[in-house]
C-alpha positions as CSV (number, residue, x, y, z in Angstrom):
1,X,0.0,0.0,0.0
2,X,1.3,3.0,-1.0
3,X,1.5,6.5,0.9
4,X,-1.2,8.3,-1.3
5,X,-3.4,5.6,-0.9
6,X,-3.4,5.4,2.9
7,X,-4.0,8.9,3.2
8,X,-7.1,8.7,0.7
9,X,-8.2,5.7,3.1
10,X,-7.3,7.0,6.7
11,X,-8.5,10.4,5.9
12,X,-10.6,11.2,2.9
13,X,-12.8,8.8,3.2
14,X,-13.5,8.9,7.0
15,X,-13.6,12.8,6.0
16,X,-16.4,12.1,3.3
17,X,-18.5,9.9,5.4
18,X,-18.7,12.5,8.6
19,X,-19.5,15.6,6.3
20,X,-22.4,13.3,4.1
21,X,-23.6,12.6,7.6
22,X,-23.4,16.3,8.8
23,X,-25.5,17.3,5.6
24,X,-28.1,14.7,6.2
25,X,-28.9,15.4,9.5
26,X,-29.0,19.2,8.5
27,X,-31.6,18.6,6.1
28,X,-33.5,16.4,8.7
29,X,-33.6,19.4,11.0
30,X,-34.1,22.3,8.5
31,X,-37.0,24.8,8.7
32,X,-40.2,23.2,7.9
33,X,-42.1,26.2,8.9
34,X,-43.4,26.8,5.5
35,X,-47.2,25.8,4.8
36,X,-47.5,23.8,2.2
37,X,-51.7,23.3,1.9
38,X,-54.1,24.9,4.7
39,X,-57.8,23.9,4.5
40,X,-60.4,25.2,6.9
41,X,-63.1,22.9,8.1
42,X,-67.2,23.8,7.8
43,X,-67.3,26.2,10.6
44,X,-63.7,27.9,9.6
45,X,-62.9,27.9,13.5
46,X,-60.5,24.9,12.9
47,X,-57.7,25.2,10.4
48,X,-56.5,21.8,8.3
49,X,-52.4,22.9,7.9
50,X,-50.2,20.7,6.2
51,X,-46.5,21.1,6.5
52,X,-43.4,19.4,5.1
53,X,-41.5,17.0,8.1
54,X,-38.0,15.6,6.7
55,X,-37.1,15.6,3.1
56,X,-40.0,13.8,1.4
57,X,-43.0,13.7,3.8
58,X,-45.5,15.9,4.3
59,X,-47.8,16.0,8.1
60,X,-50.8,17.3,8.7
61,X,-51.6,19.8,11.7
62,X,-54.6,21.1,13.1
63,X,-55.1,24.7,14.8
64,X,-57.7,26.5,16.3
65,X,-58.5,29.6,14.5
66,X,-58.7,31.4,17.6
67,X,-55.4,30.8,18.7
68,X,-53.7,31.7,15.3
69,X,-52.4,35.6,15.4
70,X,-49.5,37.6,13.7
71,X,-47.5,38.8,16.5
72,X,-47.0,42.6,16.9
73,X,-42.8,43.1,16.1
74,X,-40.5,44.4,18.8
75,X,-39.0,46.9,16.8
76,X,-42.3,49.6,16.2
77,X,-39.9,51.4,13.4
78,X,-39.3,48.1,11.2
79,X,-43.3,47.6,10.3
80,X,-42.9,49.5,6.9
81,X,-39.8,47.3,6.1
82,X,-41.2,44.1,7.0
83,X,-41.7,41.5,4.6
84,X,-45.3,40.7,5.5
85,X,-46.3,44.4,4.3
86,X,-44.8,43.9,0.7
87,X,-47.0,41.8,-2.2
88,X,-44.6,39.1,-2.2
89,X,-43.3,38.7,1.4
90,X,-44.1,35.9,3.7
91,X,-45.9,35.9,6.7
92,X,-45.6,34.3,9.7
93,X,-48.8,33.4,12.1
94,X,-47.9,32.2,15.5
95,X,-50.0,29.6,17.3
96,X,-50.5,31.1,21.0
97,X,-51.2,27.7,22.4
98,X,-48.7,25.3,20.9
99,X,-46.3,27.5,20.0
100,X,-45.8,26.7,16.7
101,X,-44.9,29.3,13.9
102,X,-46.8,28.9,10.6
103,X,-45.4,30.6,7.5
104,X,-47.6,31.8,4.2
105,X,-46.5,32.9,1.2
106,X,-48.2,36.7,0.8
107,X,-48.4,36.4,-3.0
108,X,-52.1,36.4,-4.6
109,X,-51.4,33.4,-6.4
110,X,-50.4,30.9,-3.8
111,X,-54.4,31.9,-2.0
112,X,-57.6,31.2,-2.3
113,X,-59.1,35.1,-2.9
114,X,-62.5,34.4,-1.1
115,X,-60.8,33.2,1.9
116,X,-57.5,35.1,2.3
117,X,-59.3,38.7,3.6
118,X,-61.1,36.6,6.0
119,X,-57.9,34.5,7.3
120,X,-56.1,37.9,7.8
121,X,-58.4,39.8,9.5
122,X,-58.8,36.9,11.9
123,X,-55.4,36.5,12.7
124,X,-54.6,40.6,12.6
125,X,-56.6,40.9,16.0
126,X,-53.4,42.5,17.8
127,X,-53.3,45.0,15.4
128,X,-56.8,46.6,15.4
129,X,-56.3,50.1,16.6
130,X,-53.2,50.0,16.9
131,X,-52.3,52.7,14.3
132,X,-55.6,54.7,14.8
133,X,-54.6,58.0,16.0
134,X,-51.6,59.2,18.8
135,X,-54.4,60.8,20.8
136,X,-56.5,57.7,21.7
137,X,-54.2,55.4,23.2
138,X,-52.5,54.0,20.3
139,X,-49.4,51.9,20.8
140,X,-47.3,53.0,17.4
């Protein structure tokens, strides 16, 4: 055995295995916020939200619509820069009770039109009057 081919067999390939293993386990534990199909049930106070888990599977979660809110950000000054004000940003909706962070595309295309209003306004409930007027207790 020659010296090239030691190294290639005490190092590279040891080397090799460890970093395919690093990359699998990094996509194992990748973001999988990202909603992939949300359906409401009859009454729309339950939400049907189906969201990758691992590479090639896909789960399904249920939330109560009540529960479902876009948090307020710390930063008051960022809100015109965010990307949840802009056509094609992406918004997230945090679920109060299990803690879980949902995000939506914001673009037309990936909604259903008749539903998307509604879905907003639901989950917008933190914001109501929140930008009304200095003088009557508004927050920003």
């Amino acid at each position: 055995m020659n010296m090239q081919y030691g190294a290639k067999r005490g190092f590279a390939r040891p080397a090799h295995t460890f970093y395919c293993v690093q990359m699998l386990i990094l996509l194992q534990h990748m973001n999988m916020d990202y909603v992939s199909r949300m359906v409401y049930n009859k009454d729309k106070d339950v939400v049907f939200v189906y969201k990758p888990d691992g590479l090639w599977n896909e789960r399904e979660y249920v939330y109560e619509m009540h529960h479902l809110e876009q948090m307020v950000p710390f930063a008051v000054t960022s809100i015109k820069n965010m990307s949840m004000q802009k056509d094609d940003g992406i918004v997230t909706v945090y679920d109060m009770n299990t803690r879980d962070n949902l995000k939506f595309y914001n673009e037309d295309k990936y909604w259903n039109l008749d539903v998307k209003d509604e879905f907003m306004g639901q989950t917008r409930n933190l914001w109501l009057g929140n930008f009304a007027d200095k003088r009557n207790g508004s927050i920003f």
